[in-house]
C-alpha positions as CSV (number, residue, x, y, z in Angstrom):
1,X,59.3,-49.0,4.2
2,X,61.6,-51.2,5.6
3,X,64.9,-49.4,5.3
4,X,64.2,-45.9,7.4
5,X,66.7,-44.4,5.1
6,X,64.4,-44.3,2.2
7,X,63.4,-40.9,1.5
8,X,60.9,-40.7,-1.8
9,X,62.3,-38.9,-4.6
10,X,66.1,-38.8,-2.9
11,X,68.9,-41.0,-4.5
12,X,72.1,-41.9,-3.1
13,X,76.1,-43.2,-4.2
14,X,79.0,-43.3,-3.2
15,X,81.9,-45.2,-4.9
16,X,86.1,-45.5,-5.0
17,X,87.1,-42.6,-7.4
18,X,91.1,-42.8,-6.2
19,X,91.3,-40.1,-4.1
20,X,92.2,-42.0,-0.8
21,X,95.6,-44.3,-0.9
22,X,93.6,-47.1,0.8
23,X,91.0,-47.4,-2.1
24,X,88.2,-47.0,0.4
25,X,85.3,-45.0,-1.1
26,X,85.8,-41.3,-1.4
27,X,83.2,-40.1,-3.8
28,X,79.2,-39.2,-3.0
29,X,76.4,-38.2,-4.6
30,X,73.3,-36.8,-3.4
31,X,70.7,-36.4,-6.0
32,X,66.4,-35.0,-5.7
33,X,64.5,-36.4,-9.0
34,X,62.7,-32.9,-8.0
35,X,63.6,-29.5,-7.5
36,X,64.3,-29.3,-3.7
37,X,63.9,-26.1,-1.3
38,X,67.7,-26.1,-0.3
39,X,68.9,-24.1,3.0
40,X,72.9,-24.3,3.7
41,X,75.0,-23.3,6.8
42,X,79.1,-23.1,6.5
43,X,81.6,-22.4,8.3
44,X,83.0,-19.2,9.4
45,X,86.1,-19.5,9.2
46,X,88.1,-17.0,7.2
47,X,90.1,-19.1,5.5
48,X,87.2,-21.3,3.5
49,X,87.6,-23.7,1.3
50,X,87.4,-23.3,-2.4
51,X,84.2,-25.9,-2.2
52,X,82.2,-23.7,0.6
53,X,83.0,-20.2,-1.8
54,X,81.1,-22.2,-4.7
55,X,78.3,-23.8,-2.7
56,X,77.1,-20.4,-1.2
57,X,76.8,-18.8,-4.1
58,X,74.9,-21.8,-5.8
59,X,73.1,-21.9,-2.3
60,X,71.5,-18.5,-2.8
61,X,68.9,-19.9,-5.2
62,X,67.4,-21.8,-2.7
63,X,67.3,-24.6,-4.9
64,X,69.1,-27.7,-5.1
65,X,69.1,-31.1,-7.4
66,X,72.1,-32.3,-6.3
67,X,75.4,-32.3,-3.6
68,X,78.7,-34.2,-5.0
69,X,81.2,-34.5,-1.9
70,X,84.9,-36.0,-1.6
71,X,86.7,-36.8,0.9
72,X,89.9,-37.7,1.2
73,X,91.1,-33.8,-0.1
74,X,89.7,-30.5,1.2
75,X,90.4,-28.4,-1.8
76,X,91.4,-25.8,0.8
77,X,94.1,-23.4,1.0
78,X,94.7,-24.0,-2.7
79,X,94.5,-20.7,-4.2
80,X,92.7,-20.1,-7.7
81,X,93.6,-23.7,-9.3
82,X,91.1,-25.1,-5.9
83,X,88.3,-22.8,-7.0
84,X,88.4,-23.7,-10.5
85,X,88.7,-27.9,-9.5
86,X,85.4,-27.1,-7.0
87,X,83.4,-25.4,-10.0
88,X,84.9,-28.4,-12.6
89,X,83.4,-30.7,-10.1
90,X,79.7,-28.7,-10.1
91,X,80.0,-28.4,-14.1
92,X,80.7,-32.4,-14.5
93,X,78.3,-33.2,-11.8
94,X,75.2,-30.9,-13.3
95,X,76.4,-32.5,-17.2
96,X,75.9,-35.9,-16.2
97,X,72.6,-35.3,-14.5
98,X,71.4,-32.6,-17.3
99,X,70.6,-30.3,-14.4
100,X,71.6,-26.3,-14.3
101,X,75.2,-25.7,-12.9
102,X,73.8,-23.5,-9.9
103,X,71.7,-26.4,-9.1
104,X,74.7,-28.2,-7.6
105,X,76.2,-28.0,-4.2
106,X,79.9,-28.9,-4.0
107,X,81.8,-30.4,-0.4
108,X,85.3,-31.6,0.1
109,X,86.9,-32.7,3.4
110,X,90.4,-34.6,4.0
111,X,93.9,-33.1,3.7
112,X,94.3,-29.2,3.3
113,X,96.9,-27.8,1.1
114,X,96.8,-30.5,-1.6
115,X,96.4,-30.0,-4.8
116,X,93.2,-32.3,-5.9
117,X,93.3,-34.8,-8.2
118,X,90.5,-33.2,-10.5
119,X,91.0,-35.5,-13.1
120,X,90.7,-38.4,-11.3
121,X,87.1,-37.2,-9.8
122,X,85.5,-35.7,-13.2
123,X,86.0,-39.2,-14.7
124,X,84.5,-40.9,-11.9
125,X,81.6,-38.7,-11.4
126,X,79.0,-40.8,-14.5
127,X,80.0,-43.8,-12.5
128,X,78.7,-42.4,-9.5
129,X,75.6,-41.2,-11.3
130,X,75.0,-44.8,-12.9
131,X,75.7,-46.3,-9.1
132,X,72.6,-44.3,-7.4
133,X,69.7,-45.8,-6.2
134,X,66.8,-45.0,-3.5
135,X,68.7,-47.2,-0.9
136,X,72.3,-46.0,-1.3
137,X,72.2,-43.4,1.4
138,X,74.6,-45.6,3.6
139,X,77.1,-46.1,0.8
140,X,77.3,-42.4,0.5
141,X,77.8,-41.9,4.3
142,X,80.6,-44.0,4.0
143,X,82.4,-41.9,1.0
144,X,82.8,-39.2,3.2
145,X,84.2,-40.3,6.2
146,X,88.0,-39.4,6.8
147,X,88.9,-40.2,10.3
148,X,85.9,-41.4,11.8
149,X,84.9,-44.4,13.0
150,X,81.9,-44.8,11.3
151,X,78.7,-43.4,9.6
152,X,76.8,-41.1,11.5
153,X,73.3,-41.8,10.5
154,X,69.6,-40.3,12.0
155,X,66.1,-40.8,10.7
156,X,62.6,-39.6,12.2
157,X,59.1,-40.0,10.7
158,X,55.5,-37.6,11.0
159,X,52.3,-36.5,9.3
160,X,51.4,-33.2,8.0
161,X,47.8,-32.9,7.5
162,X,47.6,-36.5,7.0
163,X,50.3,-36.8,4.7
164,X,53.1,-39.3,5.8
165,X,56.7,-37.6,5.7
166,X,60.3,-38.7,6.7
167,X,63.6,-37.1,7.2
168,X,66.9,-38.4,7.3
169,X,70.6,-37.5,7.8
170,X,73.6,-38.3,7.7
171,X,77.5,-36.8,8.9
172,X,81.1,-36.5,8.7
173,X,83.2,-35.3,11.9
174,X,85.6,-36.4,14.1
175,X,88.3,-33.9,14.2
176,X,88.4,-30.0,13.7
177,X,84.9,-30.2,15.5
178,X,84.2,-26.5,17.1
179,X,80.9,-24.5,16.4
180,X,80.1,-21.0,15.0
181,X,78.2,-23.1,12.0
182,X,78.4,-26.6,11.4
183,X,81.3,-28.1,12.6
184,X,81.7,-30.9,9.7
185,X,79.9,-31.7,6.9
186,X,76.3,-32.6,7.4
187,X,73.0,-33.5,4.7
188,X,69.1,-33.5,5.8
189,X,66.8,-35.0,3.3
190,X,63.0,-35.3,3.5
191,X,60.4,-35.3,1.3
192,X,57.9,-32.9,3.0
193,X,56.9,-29.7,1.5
194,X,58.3,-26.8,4.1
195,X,57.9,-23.5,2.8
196,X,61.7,-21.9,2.2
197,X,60.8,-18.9,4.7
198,X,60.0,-21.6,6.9
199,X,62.6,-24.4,6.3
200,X,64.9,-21.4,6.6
201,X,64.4,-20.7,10.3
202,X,63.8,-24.3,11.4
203,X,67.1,-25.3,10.0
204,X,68.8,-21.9,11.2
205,X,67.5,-22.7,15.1
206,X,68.4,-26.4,14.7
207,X,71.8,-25.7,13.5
208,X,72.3,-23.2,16.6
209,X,70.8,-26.4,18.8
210,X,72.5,-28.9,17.9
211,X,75.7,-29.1,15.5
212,X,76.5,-25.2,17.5
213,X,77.1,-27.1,20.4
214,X,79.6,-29.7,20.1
215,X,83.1,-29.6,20.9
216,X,85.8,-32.2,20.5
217,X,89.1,-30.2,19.9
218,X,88.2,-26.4,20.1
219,X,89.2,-26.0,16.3
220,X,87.3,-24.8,13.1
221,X,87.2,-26.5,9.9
222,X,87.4,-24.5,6.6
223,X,85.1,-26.5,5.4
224,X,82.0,-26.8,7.4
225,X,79.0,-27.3,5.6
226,X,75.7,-28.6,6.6
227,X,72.7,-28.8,4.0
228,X,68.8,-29.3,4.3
229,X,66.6,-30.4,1.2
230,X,63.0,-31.0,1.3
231,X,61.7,-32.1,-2.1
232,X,57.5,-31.9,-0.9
233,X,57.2,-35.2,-2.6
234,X,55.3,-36.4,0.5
235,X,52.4,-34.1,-1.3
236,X,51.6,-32.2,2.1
237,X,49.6,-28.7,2.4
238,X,52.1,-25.9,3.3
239,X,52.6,-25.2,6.8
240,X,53.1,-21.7,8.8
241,X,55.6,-20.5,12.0
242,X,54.3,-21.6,15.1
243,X,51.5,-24.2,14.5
244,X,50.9,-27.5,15.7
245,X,52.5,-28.8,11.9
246,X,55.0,-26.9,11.9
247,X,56.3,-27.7,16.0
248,X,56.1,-31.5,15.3
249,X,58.0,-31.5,12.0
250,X,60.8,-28.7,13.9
251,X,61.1,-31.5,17.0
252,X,61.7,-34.3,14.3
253,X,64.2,-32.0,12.6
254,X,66.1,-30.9,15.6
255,X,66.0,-34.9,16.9
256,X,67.7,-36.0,13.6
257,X,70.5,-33.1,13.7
258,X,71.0,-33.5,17.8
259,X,72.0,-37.6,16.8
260,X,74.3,-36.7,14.6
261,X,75.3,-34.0,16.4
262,X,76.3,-36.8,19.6
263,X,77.4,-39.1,17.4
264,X,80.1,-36.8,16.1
265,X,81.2,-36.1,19.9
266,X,81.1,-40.2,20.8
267,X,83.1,-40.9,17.5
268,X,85.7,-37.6,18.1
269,X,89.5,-38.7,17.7
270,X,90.6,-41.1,19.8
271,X,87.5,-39.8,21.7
272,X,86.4,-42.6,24.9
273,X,83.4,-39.9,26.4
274,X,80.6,-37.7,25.3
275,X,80.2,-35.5,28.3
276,X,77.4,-33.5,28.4
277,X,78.2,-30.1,30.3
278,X,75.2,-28.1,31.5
279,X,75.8,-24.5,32.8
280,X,73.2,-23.4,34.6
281,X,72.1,-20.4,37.4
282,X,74.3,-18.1,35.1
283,X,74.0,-14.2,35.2
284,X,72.0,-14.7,31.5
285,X,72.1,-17.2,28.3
286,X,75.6,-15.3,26.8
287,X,77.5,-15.7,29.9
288,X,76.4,-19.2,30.5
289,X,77.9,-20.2,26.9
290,X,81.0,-18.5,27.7
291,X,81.5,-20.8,30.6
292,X,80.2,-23.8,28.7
293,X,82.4,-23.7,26.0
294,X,85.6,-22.4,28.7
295,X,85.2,-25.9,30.4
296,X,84.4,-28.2,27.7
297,X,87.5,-27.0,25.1
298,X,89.6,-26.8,28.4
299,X,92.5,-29.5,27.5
300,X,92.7,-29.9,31.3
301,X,89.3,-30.5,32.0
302,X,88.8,-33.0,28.9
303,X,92.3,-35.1,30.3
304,X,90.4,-35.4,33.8
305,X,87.3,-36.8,31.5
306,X,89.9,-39.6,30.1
307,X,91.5,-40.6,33.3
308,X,88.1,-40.5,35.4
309,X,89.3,-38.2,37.6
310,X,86.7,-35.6,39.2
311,X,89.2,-32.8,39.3
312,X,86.2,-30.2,39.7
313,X,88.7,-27.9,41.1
314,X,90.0,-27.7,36.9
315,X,86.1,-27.2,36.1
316,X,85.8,-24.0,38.6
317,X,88.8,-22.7,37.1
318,X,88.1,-22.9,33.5
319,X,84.6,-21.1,34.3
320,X,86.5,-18.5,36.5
321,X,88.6,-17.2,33.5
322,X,86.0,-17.7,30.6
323,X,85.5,-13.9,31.0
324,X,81.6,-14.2,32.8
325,X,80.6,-13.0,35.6
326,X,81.1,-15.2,38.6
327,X,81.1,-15.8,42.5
328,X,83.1,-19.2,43.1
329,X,82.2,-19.1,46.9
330,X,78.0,-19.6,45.2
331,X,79.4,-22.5,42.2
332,X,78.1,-26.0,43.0
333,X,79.2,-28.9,40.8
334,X,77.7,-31.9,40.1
335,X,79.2,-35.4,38.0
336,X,76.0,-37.3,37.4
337,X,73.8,-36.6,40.2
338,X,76.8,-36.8,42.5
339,X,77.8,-33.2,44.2
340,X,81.3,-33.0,44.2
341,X,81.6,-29.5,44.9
342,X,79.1,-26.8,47.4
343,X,79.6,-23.0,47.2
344,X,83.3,-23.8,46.1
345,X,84.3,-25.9,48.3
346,X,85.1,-29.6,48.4
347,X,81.9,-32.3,49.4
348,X,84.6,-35.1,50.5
349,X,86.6,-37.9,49.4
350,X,83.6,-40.0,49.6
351,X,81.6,-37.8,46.7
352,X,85.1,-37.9,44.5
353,X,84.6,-42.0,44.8
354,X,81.0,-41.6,43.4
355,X,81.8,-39.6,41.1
356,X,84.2,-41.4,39.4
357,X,82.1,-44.4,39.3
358,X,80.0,-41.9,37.1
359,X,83.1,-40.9,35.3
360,X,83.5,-44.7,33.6
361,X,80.3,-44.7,31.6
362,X,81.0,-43.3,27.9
363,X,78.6,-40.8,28.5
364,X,77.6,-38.6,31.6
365,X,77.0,-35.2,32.5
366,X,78.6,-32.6,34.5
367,X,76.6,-29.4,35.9
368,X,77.7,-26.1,37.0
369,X,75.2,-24.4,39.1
370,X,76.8,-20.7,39.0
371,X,73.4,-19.6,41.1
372,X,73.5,-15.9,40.4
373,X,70.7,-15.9,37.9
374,X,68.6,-17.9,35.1
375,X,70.9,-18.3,32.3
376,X,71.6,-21.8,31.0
377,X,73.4,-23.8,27.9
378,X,74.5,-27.0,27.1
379,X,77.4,-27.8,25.0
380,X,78.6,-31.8,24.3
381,X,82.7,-32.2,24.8
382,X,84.7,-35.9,24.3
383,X,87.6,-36.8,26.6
384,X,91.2,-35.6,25.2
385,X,93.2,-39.1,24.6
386,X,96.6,-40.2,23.5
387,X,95.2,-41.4,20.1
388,X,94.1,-38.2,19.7
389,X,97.6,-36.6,19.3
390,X,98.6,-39.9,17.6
391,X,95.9,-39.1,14.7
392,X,96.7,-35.6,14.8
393,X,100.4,-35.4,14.9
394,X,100.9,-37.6,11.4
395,X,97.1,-36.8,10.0
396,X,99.0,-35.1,6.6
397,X,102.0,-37.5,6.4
């Protein structure tokens, strides 16, 4: 196949239903000819959105034909009218494919509050069935952006037993972006056979991997949602827990989620930097992501990422109240492979010049060597910029 976003069985769309002011398209669909084994992650949020209330219980099945998705509305904080729009979209989606209701997944992202336009949508939605085709997975990534950049897009390719498979993604996420699930709204399609036990604790271990551990702002949407469907169209034997089959297919399954995952933190608001920041030598693996996530959401430490300043002295102090234990006089600090910082104290003026030569590529790492034990974790952070606050501080009006 030419196009590496053709995945057999797996139809795309995505089309203008009048959602959006601009006229840009704001309407998906995501469609398996097939049954597919379906596994779903959402947010945790307490307040969800009427859209992630419908999906999980039409999730529970553990079968899925198809996932409609606006953006452009989140059908959030809108009370007993949003529920009933999120199950009117399901009910026109499954009538216009002939597939059962609780067959149907249902996402919305864009402005919260605001009553949808349910009208609108319903009478778009058999235009958005007649518009899908086998290569329109990149017209349906572009439906559901709101204010990023671009599409996110991933794609990896194996063999099970001989049998040739491929799996592809694609993601929303800019803003809101803060783990404990999925952080945006995310769909992984492939046409291997992956038994649901399986599927279910690939995707679970990916999703803790990968879209668990980027931050841009430190916020949670109320409408995470991140999706997995394997059809088994690729006609390959099943496959157990911890064999050779099932390790390949789990490394091109995390690969796939980890690009997106990067490409949300590249393409955050206003974002300049992806930063990767690696805790390591921590007391254990629950204190090290304490201290991960204390420096990469600290507002200070993300500013110093946008001006290019190594101020490791902010980094130290973001680790030294992230509630983990902690000897500063043992922390060393590193920008690249330059040490800016030795048992807490400062390497030179010469080491801050190196480091902010690091500092002006979009993407570096910083590493904090806590050296009191064997815990480690990696979390992916963007710089905090003035477009940030100028998307933020008008994104509703």
């Amino acid at each position: 196949m030419k196009n590496p976003y053709l995945v057999p069985g797996f139809r795309f769309s995505g089309i203008a239903a009048g959602i959006k002011k601009t006229g840009r398209p704001d309407l998906a669909l995501i469609v398996s000819d097939v049954p597919a084994t379906a596994i779903a992650s959402f947010t945790t949020n307490l307040a969800q959105a009427a859209p992630v209330l419908v999906s999980k219980k039409n999730a529970r099945s553990g079968v899925c034909r198809a996932i409609v998705v606006n953006s452009g509305n989140a059908n959030a904080c809108s009370g007993a009218r949003g529920l009933k729009d999120a199950e009117t979209m399901v009910r026109a989606t499954a009538k216009a494919l002939k597939v059962p209701e609780k067959q149907v997944m249902v996402c919305s992202t864009g402005k919260i509050g605001v009553p949808m336009p349910i009208q609108r949508i319903v009478s778009k939605i058999p235009q958005a069935v007649k518009a899908l085709s086998a290569d329109g997975l990149k017209r349906s990534a572009e439906a559901i952006l709101t204010t990023d950049n671009g599409v996110k897009l991933a794609h990896a390719e194996g063999r099970i037993f001989g049998k040739k498979y491929r799996i592809v993604g694609f993601a929303k996420g800019a803003g809101m972006i803060e783990p404990h699930m999925a952080t945006m709204l995310a769909y992984i399609l492939t046409d291997a056979f992956v038994p649901r036990d399986v599927l279910k604790v690939l995707f679970k271990n990916c999703v803790e991997e990968t879209f668990n551990r980027v931050t841009v702002d430190g916020d949670m949407s109320t409408n995470d949602t991140a999706v997995v469907l394997a059809n088994g169209l690729a006609g390959n034997k099943p496959f157990r827990l911890k064999t050779p089959e099932c390790r390949k297919f789990a490394e091109n399954l995390y690969n796939v989620m980890d690009s997106l995952a990067r490409q949300m933190v590249r393409d955050g608001e206003g974002a300049t930097k992806c930063v990767s920041v690696f805790i390591k030598g921590a007391k254990d693996t629950h204190d090290a992501r304490k201290i991960a996530y204390a420096v990469a959401n600290s507002l200070l430490v993300k500013t110093s990422f946008f001006g290019q300043d190594p101020n490791w002295g902010r980094i130290l102090g973001a680790a030294g109240r992230a509630g983990a234990a902690l000897d500063p006089d043992r922390v060393t600090i590193h920008y690249g492979n330059v040490c800016v910082a030795r048992r807490g104290q400062s390497t030179g003026e010469a080491a801050d010049r190196k480091a902010k030569a690091v500092m002006k590529a979009p993407a570096f790492t910083v590493t904090v060597d806590c050296r009191l034990g064997r815990g480690a974790f990696r979390v992916y952070s963007s710089d905090l910029t003035l477009e940030y606050v100028r998307i933020n501080s008008c994104y509703r009006t």
